[in-house]
Each structure stands twice: as C-alpha cells, then as structure tokens.
C-alpha positions in Angstrom: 23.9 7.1 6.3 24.5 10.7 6.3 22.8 12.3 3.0 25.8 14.6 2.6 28.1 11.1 2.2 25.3 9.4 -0.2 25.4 12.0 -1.9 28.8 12.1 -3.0 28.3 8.3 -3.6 25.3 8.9 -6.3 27.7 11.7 -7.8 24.6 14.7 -7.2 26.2 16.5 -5.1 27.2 19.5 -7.5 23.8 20.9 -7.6 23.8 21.7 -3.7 25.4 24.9 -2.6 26.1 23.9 0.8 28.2 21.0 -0.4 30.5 23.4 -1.4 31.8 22.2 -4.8 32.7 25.0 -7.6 30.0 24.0 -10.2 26.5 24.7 -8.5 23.2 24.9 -11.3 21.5 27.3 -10.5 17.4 26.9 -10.5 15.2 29.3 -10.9 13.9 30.8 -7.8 10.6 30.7 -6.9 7.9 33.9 -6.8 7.3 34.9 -3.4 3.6 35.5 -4.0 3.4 31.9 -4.7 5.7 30.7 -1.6 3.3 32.6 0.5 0.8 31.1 -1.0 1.5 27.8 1.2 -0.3 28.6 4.3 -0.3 26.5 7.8 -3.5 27.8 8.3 -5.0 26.3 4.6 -3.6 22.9 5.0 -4.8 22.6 9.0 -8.2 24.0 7.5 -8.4 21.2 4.7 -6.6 18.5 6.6 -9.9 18.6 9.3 -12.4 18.4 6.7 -11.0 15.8 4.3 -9.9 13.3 7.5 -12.3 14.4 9.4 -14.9 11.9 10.4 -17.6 12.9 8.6 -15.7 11.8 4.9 -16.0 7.9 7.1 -12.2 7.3 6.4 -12.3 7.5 2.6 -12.9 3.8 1.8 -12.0 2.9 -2.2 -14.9 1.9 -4.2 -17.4 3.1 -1.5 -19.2 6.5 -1.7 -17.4 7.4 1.2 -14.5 7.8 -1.5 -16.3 9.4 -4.6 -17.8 11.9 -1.8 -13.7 12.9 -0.9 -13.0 13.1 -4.7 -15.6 15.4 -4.9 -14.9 17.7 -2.1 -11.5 18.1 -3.7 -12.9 18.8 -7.2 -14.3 21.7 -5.6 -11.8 22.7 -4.0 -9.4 22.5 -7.4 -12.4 24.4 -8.6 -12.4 27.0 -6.2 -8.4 27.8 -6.2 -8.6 28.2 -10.1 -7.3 24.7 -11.5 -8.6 24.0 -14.5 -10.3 19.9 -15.2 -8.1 18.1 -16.9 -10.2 14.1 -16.8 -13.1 12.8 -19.0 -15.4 15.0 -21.1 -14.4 18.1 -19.9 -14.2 17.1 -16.0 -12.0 16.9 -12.9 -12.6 12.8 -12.8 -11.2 9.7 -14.6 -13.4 6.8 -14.0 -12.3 3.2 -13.9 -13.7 0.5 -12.3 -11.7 -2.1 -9.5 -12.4 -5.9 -9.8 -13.3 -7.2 -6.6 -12.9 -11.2 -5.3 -14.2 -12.3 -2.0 -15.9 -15.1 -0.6 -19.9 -15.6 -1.3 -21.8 -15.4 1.8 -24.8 -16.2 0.0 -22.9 -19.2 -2.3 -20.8 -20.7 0.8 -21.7 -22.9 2.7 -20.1 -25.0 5.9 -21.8 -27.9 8.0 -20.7 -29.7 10.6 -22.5 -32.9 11.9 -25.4 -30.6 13.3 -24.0 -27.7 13.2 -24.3 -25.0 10.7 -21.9 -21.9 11.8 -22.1 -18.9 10.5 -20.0 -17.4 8.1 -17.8 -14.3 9.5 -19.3 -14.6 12.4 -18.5 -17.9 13.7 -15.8 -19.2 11.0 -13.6 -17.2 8.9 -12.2 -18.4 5.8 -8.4 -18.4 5.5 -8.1 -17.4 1.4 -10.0 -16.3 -1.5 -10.6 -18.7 -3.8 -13.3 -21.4 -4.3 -12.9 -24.9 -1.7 -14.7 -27.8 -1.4 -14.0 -30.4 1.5 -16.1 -33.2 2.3 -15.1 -35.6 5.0 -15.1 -37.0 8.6 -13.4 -34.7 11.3 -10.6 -35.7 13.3 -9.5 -34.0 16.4 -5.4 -33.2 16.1 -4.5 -31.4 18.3 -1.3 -28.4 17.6 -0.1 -31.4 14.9 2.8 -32.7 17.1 1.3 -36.2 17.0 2.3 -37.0 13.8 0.9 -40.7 13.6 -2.9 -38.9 13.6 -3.8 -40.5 9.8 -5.2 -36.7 8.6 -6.0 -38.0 4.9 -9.3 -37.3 3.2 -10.5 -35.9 7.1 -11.1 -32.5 8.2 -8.6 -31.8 10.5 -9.7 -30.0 13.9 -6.5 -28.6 14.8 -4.9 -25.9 17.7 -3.8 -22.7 16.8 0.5 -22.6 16.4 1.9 -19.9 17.7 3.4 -17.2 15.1 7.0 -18.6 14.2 8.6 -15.4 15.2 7.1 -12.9 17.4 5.0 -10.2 16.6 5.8 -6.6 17.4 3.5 -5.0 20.3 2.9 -1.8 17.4 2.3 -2.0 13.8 -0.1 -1.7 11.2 -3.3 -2.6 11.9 -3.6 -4.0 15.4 -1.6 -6.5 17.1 -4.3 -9.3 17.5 -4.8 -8.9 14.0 -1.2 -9.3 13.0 -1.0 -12.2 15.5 -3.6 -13.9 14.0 -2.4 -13.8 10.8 0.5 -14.6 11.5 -0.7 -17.6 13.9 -2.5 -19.1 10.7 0.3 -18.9 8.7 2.2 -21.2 10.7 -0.6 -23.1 11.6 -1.5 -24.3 8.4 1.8 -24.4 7.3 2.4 -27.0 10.6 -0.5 -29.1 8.5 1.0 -28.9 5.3 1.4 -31.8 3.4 -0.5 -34.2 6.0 -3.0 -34.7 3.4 -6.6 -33.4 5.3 -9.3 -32.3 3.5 -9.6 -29.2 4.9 -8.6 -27.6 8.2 -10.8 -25.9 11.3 -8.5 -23.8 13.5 -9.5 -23.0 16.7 -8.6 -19.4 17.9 -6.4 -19.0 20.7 -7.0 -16.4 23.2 -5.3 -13.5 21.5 -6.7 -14.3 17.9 -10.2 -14.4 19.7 -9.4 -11.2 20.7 -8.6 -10.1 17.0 -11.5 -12.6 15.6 -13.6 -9.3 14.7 -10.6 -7.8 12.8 -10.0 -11.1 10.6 -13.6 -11.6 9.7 -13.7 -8.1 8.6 -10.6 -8.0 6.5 -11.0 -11.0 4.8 -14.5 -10.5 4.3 -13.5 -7.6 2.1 -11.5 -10.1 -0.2 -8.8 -9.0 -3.1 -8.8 -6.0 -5.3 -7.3 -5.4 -9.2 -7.7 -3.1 -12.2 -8.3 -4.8 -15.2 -6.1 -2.7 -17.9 -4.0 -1.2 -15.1 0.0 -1.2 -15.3 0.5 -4.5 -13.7 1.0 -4.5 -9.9 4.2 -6.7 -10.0 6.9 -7.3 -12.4 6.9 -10.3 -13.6 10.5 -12.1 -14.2 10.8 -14.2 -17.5 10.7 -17.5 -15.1 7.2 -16.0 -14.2 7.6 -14.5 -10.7 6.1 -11.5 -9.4 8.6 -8.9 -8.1 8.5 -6.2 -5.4 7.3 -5.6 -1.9 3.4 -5.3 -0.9 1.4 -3.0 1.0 -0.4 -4.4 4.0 -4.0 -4.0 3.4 -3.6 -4.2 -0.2 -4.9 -7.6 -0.6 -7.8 -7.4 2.4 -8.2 -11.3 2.5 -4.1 -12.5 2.9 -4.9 -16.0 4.0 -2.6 -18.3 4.4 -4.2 -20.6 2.4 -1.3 -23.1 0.1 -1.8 -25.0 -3.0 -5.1 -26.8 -4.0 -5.8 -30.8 -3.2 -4.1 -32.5 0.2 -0.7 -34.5 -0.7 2.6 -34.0 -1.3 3.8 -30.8 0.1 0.9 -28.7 -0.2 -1.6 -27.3 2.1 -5.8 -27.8 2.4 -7.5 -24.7 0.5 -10.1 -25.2 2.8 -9.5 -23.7 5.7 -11.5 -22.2 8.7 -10.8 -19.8 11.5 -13.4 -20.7 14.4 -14.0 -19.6 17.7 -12.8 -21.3 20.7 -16.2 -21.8 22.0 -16.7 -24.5 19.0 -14.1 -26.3 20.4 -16.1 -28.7 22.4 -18.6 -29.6 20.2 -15.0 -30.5 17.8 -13.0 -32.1 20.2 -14.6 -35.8 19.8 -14.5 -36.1 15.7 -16.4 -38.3 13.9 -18.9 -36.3 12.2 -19.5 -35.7 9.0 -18.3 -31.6 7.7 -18.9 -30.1 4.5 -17.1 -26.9 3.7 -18.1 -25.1 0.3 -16.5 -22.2 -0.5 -17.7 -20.0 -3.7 -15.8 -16.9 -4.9 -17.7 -13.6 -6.4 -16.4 -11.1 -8.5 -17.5 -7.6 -9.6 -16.8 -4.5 -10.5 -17.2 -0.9 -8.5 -16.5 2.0 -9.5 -13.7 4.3 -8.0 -12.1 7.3 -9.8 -9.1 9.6 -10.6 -9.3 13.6 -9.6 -7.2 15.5 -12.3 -6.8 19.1 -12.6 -4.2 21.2 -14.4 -2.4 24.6 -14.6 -1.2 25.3 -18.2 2.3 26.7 -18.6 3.1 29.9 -20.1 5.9 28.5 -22.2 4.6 28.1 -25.9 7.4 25.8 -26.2 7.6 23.8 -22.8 3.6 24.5 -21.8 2.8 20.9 -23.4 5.2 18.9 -21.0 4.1 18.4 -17.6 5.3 18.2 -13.9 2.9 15.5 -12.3 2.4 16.1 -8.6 0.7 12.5 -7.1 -1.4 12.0 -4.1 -4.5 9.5 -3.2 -7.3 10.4 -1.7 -8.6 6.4 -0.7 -7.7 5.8 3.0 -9.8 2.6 4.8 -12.9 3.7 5.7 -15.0 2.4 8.5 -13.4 -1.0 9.8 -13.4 -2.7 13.4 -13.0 -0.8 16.5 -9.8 -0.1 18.4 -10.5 1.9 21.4 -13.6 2.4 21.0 -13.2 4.2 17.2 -14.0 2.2 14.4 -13.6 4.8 11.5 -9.7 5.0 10.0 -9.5 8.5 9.2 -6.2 8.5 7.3 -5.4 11.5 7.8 -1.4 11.3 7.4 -2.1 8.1 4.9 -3.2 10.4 2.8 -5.2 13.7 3.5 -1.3 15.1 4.5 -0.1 15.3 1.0 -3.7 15.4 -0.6 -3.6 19.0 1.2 -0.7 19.9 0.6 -1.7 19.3 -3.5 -4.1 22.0 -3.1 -1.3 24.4 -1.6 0.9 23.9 -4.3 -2.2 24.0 -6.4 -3.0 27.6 -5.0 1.0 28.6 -5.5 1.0 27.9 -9.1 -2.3 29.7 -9.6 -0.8 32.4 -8.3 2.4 32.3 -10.3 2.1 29.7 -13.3 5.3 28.0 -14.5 6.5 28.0 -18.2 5.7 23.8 -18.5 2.0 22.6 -17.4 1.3 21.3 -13.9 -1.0 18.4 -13.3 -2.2 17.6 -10.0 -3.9 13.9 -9.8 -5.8 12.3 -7.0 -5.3 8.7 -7.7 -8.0 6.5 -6.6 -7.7 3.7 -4.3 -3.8 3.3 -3.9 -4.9 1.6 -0.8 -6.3 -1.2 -2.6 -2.9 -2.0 -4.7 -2.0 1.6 -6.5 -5.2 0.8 -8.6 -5.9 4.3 -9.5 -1.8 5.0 -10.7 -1.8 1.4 -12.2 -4.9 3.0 -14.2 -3.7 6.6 -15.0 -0.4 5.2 -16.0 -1.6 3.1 -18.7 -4.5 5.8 -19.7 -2.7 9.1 -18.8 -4.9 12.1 -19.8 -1.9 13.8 -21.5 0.8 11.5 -23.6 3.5 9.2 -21.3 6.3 11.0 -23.1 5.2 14.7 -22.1 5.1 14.0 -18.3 8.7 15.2 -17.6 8.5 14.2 -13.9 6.1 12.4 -11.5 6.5 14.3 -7.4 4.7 11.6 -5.3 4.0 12.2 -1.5 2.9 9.4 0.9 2.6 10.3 4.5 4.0 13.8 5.4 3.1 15.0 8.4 4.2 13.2 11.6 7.6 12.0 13.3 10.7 14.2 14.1 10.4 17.5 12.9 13.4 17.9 10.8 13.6 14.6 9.6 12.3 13.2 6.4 12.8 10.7 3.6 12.9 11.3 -0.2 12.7 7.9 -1.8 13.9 7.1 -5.3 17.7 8.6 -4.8 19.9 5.5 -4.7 20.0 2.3 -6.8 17.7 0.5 -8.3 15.3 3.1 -7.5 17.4 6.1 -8.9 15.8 6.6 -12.2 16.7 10.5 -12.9 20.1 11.9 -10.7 19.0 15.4 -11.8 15.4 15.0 -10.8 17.3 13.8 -7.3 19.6 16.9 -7.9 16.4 19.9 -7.8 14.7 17.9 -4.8 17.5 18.0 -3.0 18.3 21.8 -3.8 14.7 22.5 -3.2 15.0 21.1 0.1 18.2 23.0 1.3 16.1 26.2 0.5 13.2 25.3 2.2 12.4 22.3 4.9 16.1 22.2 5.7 15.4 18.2 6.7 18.0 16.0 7.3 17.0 13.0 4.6 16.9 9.4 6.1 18.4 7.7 2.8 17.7 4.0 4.5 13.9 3.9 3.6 14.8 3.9 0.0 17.3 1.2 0.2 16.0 -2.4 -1.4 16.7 -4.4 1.6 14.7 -2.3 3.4 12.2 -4.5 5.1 9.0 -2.4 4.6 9.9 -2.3 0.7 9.2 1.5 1.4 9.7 2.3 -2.4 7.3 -0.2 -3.7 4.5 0.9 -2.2 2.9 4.2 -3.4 1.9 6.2 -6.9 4.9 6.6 -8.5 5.4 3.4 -8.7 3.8 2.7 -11.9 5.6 5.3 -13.6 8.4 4.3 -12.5 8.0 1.0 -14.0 7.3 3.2 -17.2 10.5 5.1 -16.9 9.3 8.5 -15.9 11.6 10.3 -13.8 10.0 9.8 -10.1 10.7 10.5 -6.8 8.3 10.2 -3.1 8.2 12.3 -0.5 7.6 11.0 3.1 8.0 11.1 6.9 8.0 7.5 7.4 5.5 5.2 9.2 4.3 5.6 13.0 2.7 3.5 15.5 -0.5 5.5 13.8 -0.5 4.0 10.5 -3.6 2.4 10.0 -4.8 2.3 12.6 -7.9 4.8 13.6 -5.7 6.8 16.1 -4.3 8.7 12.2 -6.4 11.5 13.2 -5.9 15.3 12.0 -5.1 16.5 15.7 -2.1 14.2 15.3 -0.3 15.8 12.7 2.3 18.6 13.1 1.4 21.4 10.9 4.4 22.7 10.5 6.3 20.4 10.0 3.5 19.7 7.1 3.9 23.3 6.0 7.3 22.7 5.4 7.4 19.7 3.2 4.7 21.3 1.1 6.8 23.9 0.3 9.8 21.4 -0.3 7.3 19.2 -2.7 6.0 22.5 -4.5 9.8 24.2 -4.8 10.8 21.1 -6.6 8.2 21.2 -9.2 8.8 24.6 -9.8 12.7 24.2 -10.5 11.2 21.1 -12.8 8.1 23.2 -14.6 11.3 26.1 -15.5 14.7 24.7 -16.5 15.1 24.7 -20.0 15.8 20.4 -20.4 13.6 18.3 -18.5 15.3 16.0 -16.1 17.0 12.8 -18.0 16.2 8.9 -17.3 19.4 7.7 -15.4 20.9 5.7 -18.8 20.2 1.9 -18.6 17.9 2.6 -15.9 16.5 -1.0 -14.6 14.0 -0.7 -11.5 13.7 -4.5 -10.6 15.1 -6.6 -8.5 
C-alpha cells in the first residue's frame, strides 16, 4: 500500500504539506548547527568501532557487552550528555535469569555407550527429563505397529513439514534442523516412548555445530521486567517472537509419554551413532538437569536537559540496544556476529542525534538509552520500562530504531502507524512530516501490519512501552539475507542511506522535544491481539 493512501485511511494526513490539504501544523524547524551536526563521516567512524570485531559481536551478559556499553558511555561522555542511570552514572544494572541444560548435572548412557553432551547428542528443550528404558529401533515412525511404550525410541529424522527458505536468519542447516525436529518429534507424539534419539540427516549434520551451540546457551528472562507477552484472561501468551530470543527453541511437547503428548526427553545425535542404535535392546538412561543463574547485563542512559522551565521535566526517549550475538559457530569461515545493522546502525545514529541536541538543546529533556540485551527477549526495555530513571508519565514519546542501514535506498518502514499498533496519530503525524523534510523515503506500511508474518512490530524496544501506553513508534529498513548471520558487517551498510534516517529519527524528536502539547494516546488505545 502506498503511504500517501494509508494515510488518508488513518486520518494523518493533515500534518503533511505535500498532501496538499488546507490545515498543515506547522513544527518547529530545526537549527541548522544541529542538522549539520549529523555527519556521514561520524556514524561510518563509530559504526567500525562499535561492530567491529574487536567488541566480539556484543554478546548480552558477556563482557563482550558491558565492554560496548562502555565504549558508548564515553562516547555520551565525550559529546557532552550528561549520566542519567544509578548513583550518578551512565549505567542501569539488572541482572538476566538464565536456564540451560547442566553439563555437569546431565547425564545420558546407552548400553556401553556414554556420548557426550553437545558434542555428540544435543538436547531438544530446556527443562529437566528423565527416561529410563530399553531402546527400540523405529525407523521415520511409518510403521505404526512398533509398540514404542515405556522404550527409548531410536527414530529417523522427518523431513521439515514445509520447506525451508534457502536465506534467513541464522543459517539454513540450522533452520532445517530445527524445523526437522519439530516434525520429527511431533511424528512421535503420542506413541507413548520414554524418550526419543534422532538421528541427524545429512543436512542437520551439517548444522549439528549450530544446534549444539544455540541450545547450549538455553532461555533468557528478567525477573521484575514488563512481561515479555501479554497474557489473555484464559492465560495465553500474546505476540510474535524474535528468533534467537529463546537460544534453546526445542521442540520438546508436554511431560510423560501418553495421550497426545510428546517425550521431554529428547536427543539430537549424530549419524555416525546410528549403527551402534540400529539393533535396540540395550538398556538407555537419559537424565537431564536444568541450571539457573543470574548475569549481569546493563542499561546506558544519558540525557540533555531542556531549556523549557515548564516542559524541561518531560522527556523525548530515543531507544537503541547495544547486545548483538557475539561469538557463535562459523559460516564461511567467520564465527563472530558482528551486528552491525542489528544494532550498531541506530546505536550510532543515538550518538549523532546525541551531538545535534548538544549543539542546540530542545525546550523538553532528551534521553538517550542503550537497552541491554534486546537480543535476549527486550530484557533491558522490559527492565527500564518498569524501573524508568525518570517517572512513566513524563516520557511524552519513545523513538525506537532497529536496523537502519541496508536495503533500497529510499525505502524504509516506520512501524507503529496503523491499527493495533497506532498508539499516538500525532506522534505518527511529526514522523511523517519529519520524514518529508529529510530522508524523503517512500514508507513500506506492510511491516507494521499484524498479519505480517515476521510480527515486525513485536520485536524491538518500544515494545514495552507500548504495552505501557507511551506514545511509540520504530524506525527500520527491514531485514536482509544478513540478519544474523556474521556477514552483518560495517562494510555492508550504506552510509548514506544511514545518514539519512538519522536525521529523519533526530528531526522527529525535535518537533516532539518543542510543540507546546505532547503527542496524545490514540483514545481507547488497545495493543493486543
């Protein structure tokens, strides 16, 4: 859909001179010192040392993270943004609860054979398993008078049920194989084994590294945080998740072997166990322990008060993270995921607008945070939002990017401008003003839609305020065959085009930080599903 014709349909289009309509607000135009401010050459500059590979792809809850969140302290320090965290700081600390499979407190033994964990057999789930029993070779599951109850079930990989796209997140043995055990165990489910040992097929051997790695990782929360999902009165959990969120994903069903559910205990293993499988008969034990602990991982806030005596005590809240994946498996030959459009693009482009309203302060207070870990599940937002370092109520408008810097030049997405996502028309209104004055993009409205598959919207910072009812909106150029994956290197991304929707991103928050009311909650605003 043409953004000119959505538009119309959301009822915004007064604000926008080029719409032609008689009543056109008029913002406040922005200082040129400041405008000129937003270098190409800063944000190329920045963009090589925060995705470069010495920051080791920015990993949340690994040093690799606190050292990036440090790096742009100084930075904040340098430009002339004042700390706004704890105790006088730039940092907000919290700490993620992580849940993955014991190495140490697992165990699995078959007949004589002890294989080793991650490296031989990967769990398929993240929670504790215990299956004792004989195994029984099954084949792919088509012979369905194979008694499976009480046995561990020796089984074929299934193929995925639908096919998996040659280019995507992550890389495409990975997918495959996740997808493979997905159908695989779902082929078993309800057959009433003990447990389950699927052999790899040839692709999924080929992505074996990948799965051990990921799942080895396990889950990630905030305790304290603005939940993740909603959760519907019948008890559901609402709204689209980000790959890599949840690092283990198995495909694990309910616990115990009957009815319609599925073994918890389940193993990836190689195909060269196969033949010591294939004949059954021997006795397996698969014990599978669970560990939990906390790390720390942090929140980078800084802030440029408003000159305003009246308005300087609301603020404009521009969002980015820091956290990319770190160092993973190889692809190519590169095994560290430098992130640099997921997220150094907009992290960057923070510290340009940081620099513009240094240079020209607005009359309401700017507050530029760094959330921690969004690549984990938006666990440094989920934190800020339910301990913000200023009051809820003053934060007149959250301005989150995600991805900035890659795909056609003059195309882009600003997500958060049709229903259920609308939650302020006039903070829709300035965006899209501040866009026809300065990137000019032509707006692809279909990322934003809720039947969009990728659930575009659900996946970022702003969505916890959001779910708070702050007025919010996301700026982004979409995915790419790059996105996590290591090839989301800084020699990928057009500057430009970057330059561009930094000034777009800071032009809005200066129309925000100077009209006289701040931008109103759409009335009877309702963001789920």
């Amino acid at each position: 859909m043409r953004l000119s014709l959505f538009v119309t349909c959301l009822a915004v289009a007064a604000p926008l001179a080029a719409q032609g309509t008689k009543a056109v607000t008029k913002y406040p135009d922005a200082p040129a010192a400041a405008m000129a401010a937003i270098r190409e050459s800063d944000l190329k500059r920045d963009l090589y040392a925060m995705a470069g590979d010495a920051m080791r792809g920015r990993e949340g809850g690994t040093l690799d993270e606190l050292r990036a969140s440090a790096w742009l302290a100084d930075e904040l320090r340098t430009i002339g943004v004042k700390p706004a965290g704890e105790n006088g700081t730039y940092y907000q600390w919290w700490n993620m609860r992580r849940t993955r499979i014991s190495t140490a407190a697992s165990s699995v033994k078959i007949g004589t054979l002890t294989p080793a964990l991650w490296t031989d057999v990967v769990p398929n789930g993240n929670a504790d398993a215990d299956a004792v029993g004989l195994t029984i070779f099954a084949g792919d599951g088509s012979d369905s008078t194979i008694d499976l109850h009480g046995k561990i079930a020796v089984v074929t990989m299934s193929a995925p049920a639908q096919p998996v796209r040659e280019v995507g997140t992550y890389s495409f043995e990975y997918r495959y194989a996740t997808a493979a055990l997905t159908a695989t165990v779902n082929r078993f489910r309800g057959r009433g084994a003990a447990g389950l040992i699927i052999i790899a097929d040839s692709i999924t051997d080929v992505g074996f590294t990948a799965a051990s790695v990921m799942r080895a990782r396990g889950v990630y929360d905030v305790e304290g945080g603005v939940p993740r999902f909603a959760v519907t009165t019948a008890g559901a959990a609402q709204g689209a998740g980000r790959g890599g969120n949840a690092a283990a994903g198995g495909a694990g069903g309910g616990r115990g072997g009957a009815g319609g559910t599925a073994p918890t205990a389940v193993l990836l293993a190689r195909p060269s166990m196969l033949a010591a499988l294939r004949g059954g008969g021997v006795t397996a034990e698969i014990h599978l322990r669970v560990e939990r602990f906390d790390a720390p991982s942090v929140n980078v806030v800084g802030v440029v008060r408003g000159t305003d005596p009246k308005l300087r005590d609301e603020y404009v809240l521009y969002s980015s993270h820091q956290d990319h994946d770190g160092v993973r498996y190889e692809m190519a030959g590169d095994s560290i995921w430098n992130g640099a459009d997921d997220n150094a693009s907009v992290s960057v482009a923070l510290l340009a607008t940081a620099r513009a309203f240094v240079k020209n302060p607005g009359k309401r207070s700017v507050l530029f945070i760094y959330h921690g870990s969004e690549e984990r599940g938006l666990l440094g937002s989920r934190w800020h939002a339910a301990h913000p370092v200023v009051p809820l109520t003053q934060i007149v408008a959250v301005l989150n990017g995600d991805m900035i810097g890659r795909n056609n030049p003059d195309s882009a997405s600003l997500l958060g401008i049709q229903p259920p996502h609308l939650n302020s028309s006039e903070l829709v209104a300035m965006a899209l003003a501040a866009n026809a004055k300065t990137g000019k993009f032509q707006l692809d409205s279909i990322w934003d839609r809720p039947t969009h598959p990728e659930g575009w919207y659900f996946r970022s910072d702003h969505l916890p305020y959001a779910r708070l009812n702050v007025p919010a909106v996301e700026y982004s150029t979409n995915l790419h065959p790059d996105y996590h994956t290591p090839r989301d290197e800084p020699s990928r991304i057009d500057y430009a085009k970057l330059t561009r929707m930094t000034q777009w991103m800071y032009l809005t928050g200066w129309y925000v930080a100077n009209v006289p009311k701040r931008p109103a909650l759409e009335p009877g605003f309702k963001l789920e599903r």
